[in-house]
C-alpha positions as a LaTeX table, in Angstrom:
\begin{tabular}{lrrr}
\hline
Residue & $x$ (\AA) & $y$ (\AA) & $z$ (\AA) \\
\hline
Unk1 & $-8.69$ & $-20.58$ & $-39.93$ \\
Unk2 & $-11.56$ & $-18.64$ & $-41.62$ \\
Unk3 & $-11.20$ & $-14.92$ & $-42.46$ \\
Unk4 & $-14.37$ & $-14.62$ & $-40.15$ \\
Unk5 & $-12.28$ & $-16.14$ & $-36.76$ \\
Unk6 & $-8.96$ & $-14.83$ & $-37.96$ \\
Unk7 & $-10.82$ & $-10.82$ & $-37.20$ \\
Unk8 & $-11.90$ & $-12.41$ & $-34.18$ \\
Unk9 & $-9.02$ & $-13.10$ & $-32.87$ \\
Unk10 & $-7.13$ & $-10.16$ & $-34.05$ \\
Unk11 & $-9.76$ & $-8.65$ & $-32.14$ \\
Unk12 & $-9.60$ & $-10.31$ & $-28.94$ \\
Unk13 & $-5.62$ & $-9.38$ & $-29.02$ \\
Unk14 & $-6.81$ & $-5.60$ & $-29.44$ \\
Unk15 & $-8.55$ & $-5.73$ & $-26.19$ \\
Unk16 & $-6.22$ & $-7.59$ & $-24.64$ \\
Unk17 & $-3.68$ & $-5.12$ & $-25.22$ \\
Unk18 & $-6.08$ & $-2.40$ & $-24.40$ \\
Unk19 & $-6.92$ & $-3.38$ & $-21.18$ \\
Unk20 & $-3.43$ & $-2.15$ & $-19.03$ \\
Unk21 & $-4.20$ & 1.44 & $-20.85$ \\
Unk22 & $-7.11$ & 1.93 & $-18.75$ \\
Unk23 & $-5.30$ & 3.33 & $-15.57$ \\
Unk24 & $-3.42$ & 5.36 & $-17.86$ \\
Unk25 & $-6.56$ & 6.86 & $-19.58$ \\
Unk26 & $-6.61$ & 11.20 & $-20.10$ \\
Unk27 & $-3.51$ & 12.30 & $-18.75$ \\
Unk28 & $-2.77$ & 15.64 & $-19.47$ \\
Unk29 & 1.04 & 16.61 & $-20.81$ \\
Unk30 & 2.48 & 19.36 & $-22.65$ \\
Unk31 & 6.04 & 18.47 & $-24.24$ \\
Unk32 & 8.40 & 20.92 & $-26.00$ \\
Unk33 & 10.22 & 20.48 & $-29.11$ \\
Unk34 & 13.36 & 20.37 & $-27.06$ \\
Unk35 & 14.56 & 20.30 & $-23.49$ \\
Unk36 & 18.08 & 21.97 & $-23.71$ \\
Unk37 & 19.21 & 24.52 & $-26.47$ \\
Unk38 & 21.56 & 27.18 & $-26.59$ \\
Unk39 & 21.75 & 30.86 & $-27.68$ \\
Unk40 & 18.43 & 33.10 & $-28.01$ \\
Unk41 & 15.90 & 30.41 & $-30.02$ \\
Unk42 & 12.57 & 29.62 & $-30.00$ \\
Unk43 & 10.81 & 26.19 & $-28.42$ \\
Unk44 & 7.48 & 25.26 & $-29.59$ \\
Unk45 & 5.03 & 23.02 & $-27.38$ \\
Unk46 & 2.43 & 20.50 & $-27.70$ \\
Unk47 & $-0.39$ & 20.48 & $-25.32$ \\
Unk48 & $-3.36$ & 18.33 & $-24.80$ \\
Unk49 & $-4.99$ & 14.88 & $-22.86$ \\
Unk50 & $-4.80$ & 11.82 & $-24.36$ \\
Unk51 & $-5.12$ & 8.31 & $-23.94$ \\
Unk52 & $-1.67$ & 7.60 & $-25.29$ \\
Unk53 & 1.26 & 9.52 & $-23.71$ \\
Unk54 & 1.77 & 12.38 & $-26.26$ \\
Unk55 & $-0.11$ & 11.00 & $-28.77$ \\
Unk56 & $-2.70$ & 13.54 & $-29.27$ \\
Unk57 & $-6.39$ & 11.44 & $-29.39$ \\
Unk58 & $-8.86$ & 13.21 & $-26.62$ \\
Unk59 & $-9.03$ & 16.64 & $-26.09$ \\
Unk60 & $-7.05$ & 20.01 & $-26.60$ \\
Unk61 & $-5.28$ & 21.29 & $-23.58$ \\
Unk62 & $-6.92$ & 24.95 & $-22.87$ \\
Unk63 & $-3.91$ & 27.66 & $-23.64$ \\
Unk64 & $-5.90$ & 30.28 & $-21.21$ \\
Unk65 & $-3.31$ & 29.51 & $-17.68$ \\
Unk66 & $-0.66$ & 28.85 & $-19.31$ \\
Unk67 & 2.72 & 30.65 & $-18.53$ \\
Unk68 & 6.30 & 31.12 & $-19.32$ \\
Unk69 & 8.23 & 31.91 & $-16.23$ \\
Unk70 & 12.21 & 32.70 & $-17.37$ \\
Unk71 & 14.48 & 32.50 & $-15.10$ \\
Unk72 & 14.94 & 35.98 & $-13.29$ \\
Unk73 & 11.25 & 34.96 & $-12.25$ \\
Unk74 & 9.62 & 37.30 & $-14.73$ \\
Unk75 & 6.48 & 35.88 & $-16.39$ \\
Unk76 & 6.56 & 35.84 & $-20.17$ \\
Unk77 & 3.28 & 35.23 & $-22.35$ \\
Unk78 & 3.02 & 32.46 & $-24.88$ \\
Unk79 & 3.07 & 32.79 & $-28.46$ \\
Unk80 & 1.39 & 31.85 & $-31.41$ \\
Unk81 & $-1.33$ & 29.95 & $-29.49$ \\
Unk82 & $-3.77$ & 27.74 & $-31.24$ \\
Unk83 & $-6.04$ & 25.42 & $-30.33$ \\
Unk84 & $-7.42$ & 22.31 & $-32.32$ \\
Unk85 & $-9.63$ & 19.67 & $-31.86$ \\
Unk86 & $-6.99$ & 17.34 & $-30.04$ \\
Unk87 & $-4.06$ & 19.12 & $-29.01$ \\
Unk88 & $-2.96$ & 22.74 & $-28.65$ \\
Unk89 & 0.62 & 24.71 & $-30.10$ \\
Unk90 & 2.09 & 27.51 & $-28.80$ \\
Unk91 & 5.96 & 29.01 & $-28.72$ \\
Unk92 & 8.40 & 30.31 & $-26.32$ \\
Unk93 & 11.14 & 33.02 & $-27.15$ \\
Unk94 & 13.69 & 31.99 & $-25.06$ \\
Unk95 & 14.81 & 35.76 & $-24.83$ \\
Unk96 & 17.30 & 34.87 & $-20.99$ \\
Unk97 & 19.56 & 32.24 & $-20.39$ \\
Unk98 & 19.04 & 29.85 & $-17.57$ \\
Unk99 & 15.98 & 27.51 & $-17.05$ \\
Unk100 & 12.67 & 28.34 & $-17.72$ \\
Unk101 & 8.98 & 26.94 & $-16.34$ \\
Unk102 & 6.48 & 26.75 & $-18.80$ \\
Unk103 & 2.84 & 25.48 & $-17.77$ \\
Unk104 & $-0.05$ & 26.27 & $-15.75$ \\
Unk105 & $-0.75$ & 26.46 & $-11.78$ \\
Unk106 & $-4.50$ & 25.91 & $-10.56$ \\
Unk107 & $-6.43$ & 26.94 & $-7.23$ \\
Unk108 & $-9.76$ & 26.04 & $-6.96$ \\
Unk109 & $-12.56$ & 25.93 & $-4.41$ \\
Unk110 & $-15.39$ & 24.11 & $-3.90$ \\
Unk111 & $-17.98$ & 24.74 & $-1.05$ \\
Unk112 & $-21.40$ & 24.93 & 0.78 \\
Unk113 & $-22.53$ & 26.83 & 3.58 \\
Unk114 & $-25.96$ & 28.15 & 5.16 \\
Unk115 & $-27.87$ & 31.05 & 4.01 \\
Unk116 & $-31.33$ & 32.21 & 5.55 \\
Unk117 & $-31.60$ & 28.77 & 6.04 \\
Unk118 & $-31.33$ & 27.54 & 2.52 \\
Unk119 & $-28.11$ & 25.80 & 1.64 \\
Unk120 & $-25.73$ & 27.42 & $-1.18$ \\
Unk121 & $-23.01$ & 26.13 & $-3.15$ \\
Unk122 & $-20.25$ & 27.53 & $-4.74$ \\
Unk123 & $-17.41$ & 26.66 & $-7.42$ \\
Unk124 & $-14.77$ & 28.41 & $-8.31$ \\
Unk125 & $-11.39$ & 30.50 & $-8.06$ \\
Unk126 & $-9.89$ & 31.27 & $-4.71$ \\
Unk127 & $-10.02$ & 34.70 & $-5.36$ \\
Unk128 & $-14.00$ & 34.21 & $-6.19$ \\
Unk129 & $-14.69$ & 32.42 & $-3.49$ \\
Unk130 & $-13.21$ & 35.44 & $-1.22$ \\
Unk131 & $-15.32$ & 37.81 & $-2.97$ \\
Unk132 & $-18.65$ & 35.98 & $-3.25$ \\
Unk133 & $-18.41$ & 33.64 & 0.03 \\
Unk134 & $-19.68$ & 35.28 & 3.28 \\
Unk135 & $-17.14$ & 35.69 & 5.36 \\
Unk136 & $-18.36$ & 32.96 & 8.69 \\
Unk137 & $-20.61$ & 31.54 & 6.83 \\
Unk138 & $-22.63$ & 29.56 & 8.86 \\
Unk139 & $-21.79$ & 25.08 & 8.31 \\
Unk140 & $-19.16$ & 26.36 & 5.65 \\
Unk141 & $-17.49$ & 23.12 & 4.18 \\
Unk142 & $-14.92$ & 23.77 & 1.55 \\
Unk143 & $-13.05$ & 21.10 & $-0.68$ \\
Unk144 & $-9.91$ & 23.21 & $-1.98$ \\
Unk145 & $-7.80$ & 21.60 & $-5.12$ \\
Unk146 & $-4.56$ & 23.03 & $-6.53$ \\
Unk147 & $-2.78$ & 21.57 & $-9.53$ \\
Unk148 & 0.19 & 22.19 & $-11.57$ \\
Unk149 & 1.32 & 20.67 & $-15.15$ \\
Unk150 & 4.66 & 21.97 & $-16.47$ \\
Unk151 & 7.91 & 21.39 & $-18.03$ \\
Unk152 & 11.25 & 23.04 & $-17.92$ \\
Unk153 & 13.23 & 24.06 & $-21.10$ \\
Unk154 & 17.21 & 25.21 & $-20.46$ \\
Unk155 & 19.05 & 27.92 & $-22.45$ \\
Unk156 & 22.69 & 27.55 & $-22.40$ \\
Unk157 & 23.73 & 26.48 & $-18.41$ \\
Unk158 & 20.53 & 25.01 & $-15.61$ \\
Unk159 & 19.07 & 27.29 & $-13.09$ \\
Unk160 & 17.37 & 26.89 & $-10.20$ \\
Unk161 & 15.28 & 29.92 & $-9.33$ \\
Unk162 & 11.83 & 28.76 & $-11.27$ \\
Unk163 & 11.94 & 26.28 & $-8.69$ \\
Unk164 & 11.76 & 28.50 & $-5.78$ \\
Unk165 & 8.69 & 27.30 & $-3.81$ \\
Unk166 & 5.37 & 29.37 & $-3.06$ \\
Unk167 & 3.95 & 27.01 & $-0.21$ \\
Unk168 & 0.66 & 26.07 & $-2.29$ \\
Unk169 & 0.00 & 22.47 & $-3.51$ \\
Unk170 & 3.02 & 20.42 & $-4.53$ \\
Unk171 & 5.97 & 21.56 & $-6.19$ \\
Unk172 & 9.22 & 20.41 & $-7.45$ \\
Unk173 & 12.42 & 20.82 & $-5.45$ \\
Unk174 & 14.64 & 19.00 & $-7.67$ \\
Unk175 & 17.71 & 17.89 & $-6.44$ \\
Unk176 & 18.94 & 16.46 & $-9.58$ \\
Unk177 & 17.91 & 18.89 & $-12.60$ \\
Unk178 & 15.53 & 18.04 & $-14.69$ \\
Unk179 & 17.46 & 19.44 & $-17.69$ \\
Unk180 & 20.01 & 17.04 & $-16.23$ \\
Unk181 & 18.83 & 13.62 & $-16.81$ \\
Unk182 & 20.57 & 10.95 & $-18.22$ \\
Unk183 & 18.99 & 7.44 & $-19.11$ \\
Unk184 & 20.25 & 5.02 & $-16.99$ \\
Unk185 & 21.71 & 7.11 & $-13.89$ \\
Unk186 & 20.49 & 7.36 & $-10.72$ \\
Unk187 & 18.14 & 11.07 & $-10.15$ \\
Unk188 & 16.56 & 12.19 & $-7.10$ \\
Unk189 & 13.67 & 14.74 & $-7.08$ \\
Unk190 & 12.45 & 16.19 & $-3.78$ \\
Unk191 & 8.72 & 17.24 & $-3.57$ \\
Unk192 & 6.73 & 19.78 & $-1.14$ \\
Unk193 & 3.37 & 19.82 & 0.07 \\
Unk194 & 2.09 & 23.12 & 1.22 \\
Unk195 & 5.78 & 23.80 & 1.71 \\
Unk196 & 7.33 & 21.01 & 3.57 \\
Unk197 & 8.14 & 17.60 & 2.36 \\
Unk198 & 5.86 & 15.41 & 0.86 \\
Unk199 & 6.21 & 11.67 & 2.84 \\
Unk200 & 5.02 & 8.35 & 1.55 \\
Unk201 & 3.64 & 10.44 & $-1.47$ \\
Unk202 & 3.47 & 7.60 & $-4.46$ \\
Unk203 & 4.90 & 9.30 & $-7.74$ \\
Unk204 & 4.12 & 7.83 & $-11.38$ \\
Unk205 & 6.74 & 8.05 & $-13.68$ \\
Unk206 & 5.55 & 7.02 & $-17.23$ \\
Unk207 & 7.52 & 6.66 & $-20.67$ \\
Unk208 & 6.60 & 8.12 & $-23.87$ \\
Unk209 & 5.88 & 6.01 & $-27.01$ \\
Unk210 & 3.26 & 3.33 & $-25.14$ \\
Unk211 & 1.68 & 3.22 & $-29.06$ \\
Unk212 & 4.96 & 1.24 & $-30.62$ \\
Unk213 & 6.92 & $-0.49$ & $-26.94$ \\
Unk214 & 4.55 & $-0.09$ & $-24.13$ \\
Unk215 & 6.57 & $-0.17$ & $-21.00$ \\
Unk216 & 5.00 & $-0.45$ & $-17.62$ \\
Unk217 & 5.34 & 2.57 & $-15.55$ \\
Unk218 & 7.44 & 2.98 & $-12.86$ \\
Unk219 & 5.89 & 3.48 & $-9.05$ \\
Unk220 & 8.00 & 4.70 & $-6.43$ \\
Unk221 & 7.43 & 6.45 & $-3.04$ \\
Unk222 & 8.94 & 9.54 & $-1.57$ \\
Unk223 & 11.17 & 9.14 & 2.33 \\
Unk224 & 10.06 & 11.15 & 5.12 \\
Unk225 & 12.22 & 13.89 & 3.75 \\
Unk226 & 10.30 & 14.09 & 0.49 \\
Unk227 & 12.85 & 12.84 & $-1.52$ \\
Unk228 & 12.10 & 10.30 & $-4.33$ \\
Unk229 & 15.25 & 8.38 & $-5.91$ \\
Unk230 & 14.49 & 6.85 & $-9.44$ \\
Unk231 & 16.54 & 6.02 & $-12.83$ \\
Unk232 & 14.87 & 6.55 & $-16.28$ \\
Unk233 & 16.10 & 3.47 & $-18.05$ \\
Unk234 & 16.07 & 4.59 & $-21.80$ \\
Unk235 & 16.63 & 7.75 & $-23.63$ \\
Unk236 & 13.45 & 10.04 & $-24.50$ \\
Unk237 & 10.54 & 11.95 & $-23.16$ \\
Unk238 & 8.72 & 10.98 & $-19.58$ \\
Unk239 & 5.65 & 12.09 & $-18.04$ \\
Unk240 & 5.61 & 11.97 & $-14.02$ \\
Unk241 & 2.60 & 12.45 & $-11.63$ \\
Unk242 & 2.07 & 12.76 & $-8.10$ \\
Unk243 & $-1.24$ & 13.38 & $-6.49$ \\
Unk244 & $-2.86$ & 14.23 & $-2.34$ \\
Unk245 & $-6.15$ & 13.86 & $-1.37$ \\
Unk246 & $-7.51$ & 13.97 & 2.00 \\
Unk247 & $-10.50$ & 14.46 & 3.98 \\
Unk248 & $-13.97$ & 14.60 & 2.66 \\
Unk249 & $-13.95$ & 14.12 & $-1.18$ \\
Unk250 & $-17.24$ & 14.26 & $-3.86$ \\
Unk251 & $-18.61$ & 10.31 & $-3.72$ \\
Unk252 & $-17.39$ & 9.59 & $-0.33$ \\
Unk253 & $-17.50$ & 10.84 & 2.80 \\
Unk254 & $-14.99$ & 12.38 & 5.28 \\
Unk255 & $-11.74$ & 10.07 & 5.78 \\
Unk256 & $-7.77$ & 9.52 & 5.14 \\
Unk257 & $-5.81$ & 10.33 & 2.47 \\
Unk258 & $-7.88$ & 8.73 & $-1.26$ \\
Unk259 & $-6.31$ & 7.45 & $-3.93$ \\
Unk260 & $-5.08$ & 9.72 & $-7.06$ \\
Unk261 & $-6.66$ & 13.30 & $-8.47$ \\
Unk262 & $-7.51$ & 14.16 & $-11.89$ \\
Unk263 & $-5.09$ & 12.42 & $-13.97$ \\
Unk264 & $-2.53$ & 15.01 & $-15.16$ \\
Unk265 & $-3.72$ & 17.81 & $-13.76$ \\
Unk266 & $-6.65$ & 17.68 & $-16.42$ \\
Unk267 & $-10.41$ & 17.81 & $-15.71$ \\
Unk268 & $-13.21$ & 17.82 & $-18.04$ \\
Unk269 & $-12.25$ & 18.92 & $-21.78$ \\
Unk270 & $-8.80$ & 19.32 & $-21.14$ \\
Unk271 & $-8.26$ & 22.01 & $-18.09$ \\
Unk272 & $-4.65$ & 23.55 & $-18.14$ \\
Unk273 & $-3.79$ & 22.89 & $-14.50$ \\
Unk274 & $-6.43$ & 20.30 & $-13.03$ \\
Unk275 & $-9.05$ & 21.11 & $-10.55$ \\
Unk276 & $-12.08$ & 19.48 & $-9.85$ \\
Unk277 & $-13.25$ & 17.51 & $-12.67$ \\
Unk278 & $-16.56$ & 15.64 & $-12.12$ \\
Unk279 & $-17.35$ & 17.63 & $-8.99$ \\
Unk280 & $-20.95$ & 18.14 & $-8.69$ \\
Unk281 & $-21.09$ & 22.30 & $-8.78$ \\
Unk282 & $-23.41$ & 25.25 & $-9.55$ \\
Unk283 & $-25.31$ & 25.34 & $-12.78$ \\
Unk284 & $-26.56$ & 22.54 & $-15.25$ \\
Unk285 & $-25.00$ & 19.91 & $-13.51$ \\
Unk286 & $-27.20$ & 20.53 & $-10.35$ \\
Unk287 & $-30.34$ & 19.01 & $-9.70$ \\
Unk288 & $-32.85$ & 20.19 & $-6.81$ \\
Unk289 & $-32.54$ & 21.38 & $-4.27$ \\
Unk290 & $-28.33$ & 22.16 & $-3.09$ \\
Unk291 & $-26.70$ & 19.54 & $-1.26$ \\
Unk292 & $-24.23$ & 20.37 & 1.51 \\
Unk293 & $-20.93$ & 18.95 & 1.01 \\
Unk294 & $-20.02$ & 15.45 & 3.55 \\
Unk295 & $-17.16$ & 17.55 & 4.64 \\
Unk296 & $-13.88$ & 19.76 & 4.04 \\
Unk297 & $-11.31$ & 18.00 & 1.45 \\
Unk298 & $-7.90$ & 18.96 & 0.07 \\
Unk299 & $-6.22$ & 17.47 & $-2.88$ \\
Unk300 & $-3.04$ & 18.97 & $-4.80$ \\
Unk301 & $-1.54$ & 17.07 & $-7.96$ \\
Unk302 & 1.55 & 17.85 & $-9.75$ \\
Unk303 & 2.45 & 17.14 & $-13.93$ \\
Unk304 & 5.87 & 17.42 & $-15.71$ \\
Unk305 & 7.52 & 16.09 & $-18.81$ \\
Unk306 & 11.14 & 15.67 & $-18.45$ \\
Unk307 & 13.69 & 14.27 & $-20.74$ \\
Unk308 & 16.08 & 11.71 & $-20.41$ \\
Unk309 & 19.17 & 12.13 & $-22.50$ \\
Unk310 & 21.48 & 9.94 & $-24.07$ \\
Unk311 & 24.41 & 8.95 & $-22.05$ \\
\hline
\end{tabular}
């Protein structure tokens, strides 16, 4: 074989493998330097979107929504923030005992109504769209999108209260603690939507280290109680994702429930908690005249990293 057809084919095996990364392409993740410590330390976090499962090769996860809830329910600021080209740092001070949530929350809004007969658009926060929205605005449509992207770091003995739920998007009810993993047991996670359980919702569980032993991910589905049963099979870090989307959504009209959000909770150049990434909004993007929206939408996506220990 000539050196010319030997690149070719070495080639041809590079695409080949690239090919099954596609659906995998940008999720968002932030992983700490450990999952379960003891006594008053410090953990210190990666965050960004990559290609690669926490491989850092895209963009920088923003550091601006990102929180530290400990867990009396008191919200700590990060530390020591920076932000590079491809991934962000920051640190932790464990200061409590118990499990803490680290990671970000996002509401978002996205609408078009009637105004002296000229249509408007807006996109934005919740609390924006309260404020600059008329109230009955006349053929209001409004596409609302909350996403969260987190992880959970234990200090001495697992806690429960960060995972109290607030009723918005969908959360994590875990039944099995996610500081409690062990590779090759059986785990059960229950998830909420809005506040009451998430059926038939199809969650992505994916393993870290794709660059060196790809695995395929693992795809399983939630009962009608919400409850999703699953067992990590090796040792090591794991992203999982779980997405809604109903109703009327941007590139398709009113309907049933679509097909996944912004992978990772992670729009544009690396977002902190999702939103609406590749929306059509106000500003530059926006050509002519405003369009009204096709209808009112609703999607909600959910991020973590957990850990699977050694047995």
């Amino acid at each position: 074989m000539t050196f010319k057809k030997r690149l070719l084919a070495v080639a041809a095996v590079g695409v080949a493998l690239a090919l099954p990364m596609t659906a995998s392409a940008h999720r968002g993740w932030i992983v700490p330097s450990a999952t379960v410590l003891s006594g008053d330390v410090w953990v210190t976090f990666d965050a960004a979107v990559s290609n690669e499962l926490f491989y850092p090769d895209h963009n920088a996860m923003r550091l601006d929504g990102v929180v530290a809830t400990a867990p009396d329910g008191s919200v700590d600021k990060i530390q020591n923030g920076a932000t590079g080209k491809y991934r962000s740092t920051f640190d932790v001070a464990l200061t409590k005992p118990g499990t803490w949530k680290i990671g970000t929350a996002s509401q978002s809004v996205m609408a078009s109504y009637t105004e002296n007969g000229e249509v408007k658009r807006f996109r934005g926060s919740a609390e924006d769209f309260a404020k600059q929205v008329p109230a009955g605005a006349a053929d209001l449509k409004t596409i609302k999108s909350f996403n969260r992207n987190e992880v959970y770091v234990t200090r001495d003995k697992p806690t429960t209260d960060v995972f109290k739920p607030t009723g918005k998007g969908l959360e994590l009810s875990p039944i099995t603690h996610p500081n409690d993993l062990v590779a090759g047991e059986a785990a059960s996670f229950k998830f909420l939507l809005d506040g009451k359980p998430a059926a038939d919702l199809e969650v992505t569980i994916a393993e870290g280290g794709s660059r060196y032993s790809p695995r395929p991910d693992i795809k399983v589905k939630t009962g009608p109680d919400g409850v999703v049963k699953f067992t990590l099979p090796e040792a090591g870090m794991y992203w999982i994702n779980a997405s809604v989307r109903t109703g009327a959504m941007p590139g398709r009209g009113p309907g049933g429930p679509g097909g996944p959000g912004a992978p990772g909770g992670a729009p544009g150049a690396g977002g902190p908690g999702g939103g609406m990434g590749g929306m059509p909004g106000m500003g530059g993007g926006q050509q002519g005249p405003a369009q009204p929206l096709a209808g009112d939408g609703y999607s909600a996506g959910f991020t973590a990293v957990i850990e699977a220990q050694r047995p």
